[in-house]
C-alpha positions as CSV (number, residue, x, y, z in Angstrom):
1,X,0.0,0.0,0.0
2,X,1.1,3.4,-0.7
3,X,1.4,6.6,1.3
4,X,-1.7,9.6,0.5
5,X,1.1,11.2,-1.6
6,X,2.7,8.7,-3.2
7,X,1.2,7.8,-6.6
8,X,1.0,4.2,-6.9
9,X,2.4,2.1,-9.8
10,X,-1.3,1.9,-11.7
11,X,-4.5,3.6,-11.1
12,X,-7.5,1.1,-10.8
13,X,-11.0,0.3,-9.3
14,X,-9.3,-0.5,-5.6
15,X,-7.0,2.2,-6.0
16,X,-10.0,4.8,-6.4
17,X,-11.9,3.1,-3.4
18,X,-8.2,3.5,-1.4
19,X,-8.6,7.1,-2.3
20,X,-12.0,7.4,-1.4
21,X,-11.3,5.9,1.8
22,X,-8.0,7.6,3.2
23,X,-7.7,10.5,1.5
24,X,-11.2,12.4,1.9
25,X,-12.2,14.2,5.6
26,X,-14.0,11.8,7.6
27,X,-17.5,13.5,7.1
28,X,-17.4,13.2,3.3
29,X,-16.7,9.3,4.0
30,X,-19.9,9.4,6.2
31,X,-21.8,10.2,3.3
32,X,-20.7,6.2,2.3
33,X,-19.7,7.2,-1.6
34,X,-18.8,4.2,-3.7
35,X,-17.0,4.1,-6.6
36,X,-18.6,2.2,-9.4
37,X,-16.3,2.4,-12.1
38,X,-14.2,4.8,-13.8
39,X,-12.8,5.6,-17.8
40,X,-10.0,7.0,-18.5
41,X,-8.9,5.4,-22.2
42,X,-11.5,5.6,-25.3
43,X,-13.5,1.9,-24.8
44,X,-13.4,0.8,-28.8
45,X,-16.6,2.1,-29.4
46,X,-16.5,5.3,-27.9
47,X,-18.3,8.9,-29.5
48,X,-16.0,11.2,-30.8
49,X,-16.6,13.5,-27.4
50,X,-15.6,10.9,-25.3
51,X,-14.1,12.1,-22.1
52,X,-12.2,10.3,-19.2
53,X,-14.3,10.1,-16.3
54,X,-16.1,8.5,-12.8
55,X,-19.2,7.3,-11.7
56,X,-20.3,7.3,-8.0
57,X,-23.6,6.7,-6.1
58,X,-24.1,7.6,-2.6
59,X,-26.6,5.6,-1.3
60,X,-30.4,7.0,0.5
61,X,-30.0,8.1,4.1
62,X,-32.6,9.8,5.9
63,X,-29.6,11.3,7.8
64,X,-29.0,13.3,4.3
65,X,-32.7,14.3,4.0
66,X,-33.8,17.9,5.0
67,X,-37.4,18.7,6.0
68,X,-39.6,16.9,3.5
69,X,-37.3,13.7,3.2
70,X,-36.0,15.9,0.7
71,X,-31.8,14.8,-0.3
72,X,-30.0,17.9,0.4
73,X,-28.1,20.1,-1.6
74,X,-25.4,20.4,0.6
75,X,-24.9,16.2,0.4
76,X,-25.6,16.9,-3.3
77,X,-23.0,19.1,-4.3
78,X,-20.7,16.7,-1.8
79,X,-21.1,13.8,-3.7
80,X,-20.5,15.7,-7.4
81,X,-16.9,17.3,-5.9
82,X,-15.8,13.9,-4.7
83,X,-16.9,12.4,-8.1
84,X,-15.1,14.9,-9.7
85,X,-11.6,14.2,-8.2
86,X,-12.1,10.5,-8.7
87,X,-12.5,11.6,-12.2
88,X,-9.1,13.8,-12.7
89,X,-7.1,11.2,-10.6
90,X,-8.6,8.8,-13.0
91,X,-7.8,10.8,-16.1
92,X,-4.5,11.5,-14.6
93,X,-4.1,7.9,-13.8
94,X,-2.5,8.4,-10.1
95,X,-3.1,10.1,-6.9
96,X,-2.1,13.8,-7.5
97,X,-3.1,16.2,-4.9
98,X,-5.8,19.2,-5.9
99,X,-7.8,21.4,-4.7
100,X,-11.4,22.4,-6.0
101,X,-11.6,26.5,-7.3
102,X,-15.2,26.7,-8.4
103,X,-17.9,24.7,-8.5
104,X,-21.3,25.5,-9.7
105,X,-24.4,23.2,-9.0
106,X,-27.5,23.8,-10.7
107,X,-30.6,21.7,-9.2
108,X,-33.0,20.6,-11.3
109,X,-35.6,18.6,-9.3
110,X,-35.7,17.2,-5.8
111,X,-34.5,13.8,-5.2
112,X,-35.9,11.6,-2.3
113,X,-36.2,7.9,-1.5
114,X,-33.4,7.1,-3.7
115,X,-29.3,6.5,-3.8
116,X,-28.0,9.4,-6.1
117,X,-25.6,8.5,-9.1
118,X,-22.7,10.7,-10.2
119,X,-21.1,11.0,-13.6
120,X,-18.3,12.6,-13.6
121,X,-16.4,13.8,-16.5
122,X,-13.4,15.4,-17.1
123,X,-13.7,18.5,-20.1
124,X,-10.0,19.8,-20.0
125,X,-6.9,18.1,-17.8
126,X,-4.4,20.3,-17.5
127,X,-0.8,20.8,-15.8
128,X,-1.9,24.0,-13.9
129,X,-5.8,23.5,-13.6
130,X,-8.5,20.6,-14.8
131,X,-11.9,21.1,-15.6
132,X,-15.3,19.0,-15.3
133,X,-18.6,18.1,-15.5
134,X,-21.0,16.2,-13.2
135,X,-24.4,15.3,-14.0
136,X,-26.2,13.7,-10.8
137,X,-29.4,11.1,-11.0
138,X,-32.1,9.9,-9.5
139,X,-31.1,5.8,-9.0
140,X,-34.7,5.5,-9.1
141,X,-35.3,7.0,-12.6
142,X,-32.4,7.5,-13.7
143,X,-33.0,11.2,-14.5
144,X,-31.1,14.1,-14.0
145,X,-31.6,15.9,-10.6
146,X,-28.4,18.4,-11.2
147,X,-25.8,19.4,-13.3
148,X,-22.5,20.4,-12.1
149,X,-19.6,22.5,-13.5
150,X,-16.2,22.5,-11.2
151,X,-12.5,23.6,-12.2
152,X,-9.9,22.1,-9.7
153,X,-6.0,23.8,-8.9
154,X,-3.6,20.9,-9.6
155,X,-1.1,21.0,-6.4
């Protein structure tokens, strides 16, 4: 096992749960995030604006709900900035530390009774500064309940 700073020799699935488990503060690992999978090569048959990216869900909690069993925003916008560093570390392929400049949520509909999925996708990866996208949804529908925009500082 590797040290939080140390990049390890490959960047895979347990790697990006390691990640998710050390590296995060303690109350964004209360939120219980998995990491489902991540892209960061073209699969074969892959859209010409194919971008390297993550997918989380963080699973229903009526500890997350706010009057009107209602998910919050704040666990919302949580789950999209985790996503979003699984997704640069994944286009990156390593642990590299960064910090998140901006981030811009824009809710669409209230989700309740149901985990909430996160696709997170890199736009630009660069030496200085990356750039992403997140579009969160319902597990129950699958339909969008926001869309996030985020730039990160690469440390």
């Amino acid at each position: 096992m590797t040290d939080n700073l140390t990049p390890p020799a490959t960047f895979d699935i347990e790697e990006a749960r390691r990640v998710l488990r050390e590296v995060f503060a303690p109350w964004v690992q209360d939120l219980d995030l998995s990491v489902v999978g991540f892209e960061y090569a073209p699969p074969a048959n892959a859209p010409a604006d194919w971008q390297p990216g993550a997918v989380l869900r963080m699973p229903f909690s009526e500890r997350l709900c706010r009057h009107g069993g209602i998910v919050c925003g704040q666990a919302l916008m949580a789950l999209a900035d985790t996503a979003m560093v699984i997704a640069v570390l994944a286009a990156n392929r390593g642990y590299r530390p960064m910090t998140t400049v901006d981030q811009t949520t824009h809710f669409m509909r209230p989700v309740a009774q149901s985990d909430v999925t996160a696709d997170a996708r890199v736009v630009r990866l660069g030496r200085t500064m990356s750039f992403g996208r997140v579009t969160l949804s319902s597990s129950a529908d699958n339909k969008p309940v926001a869309m996030v925009s985020s730039a990160f500082a690469m440390l």
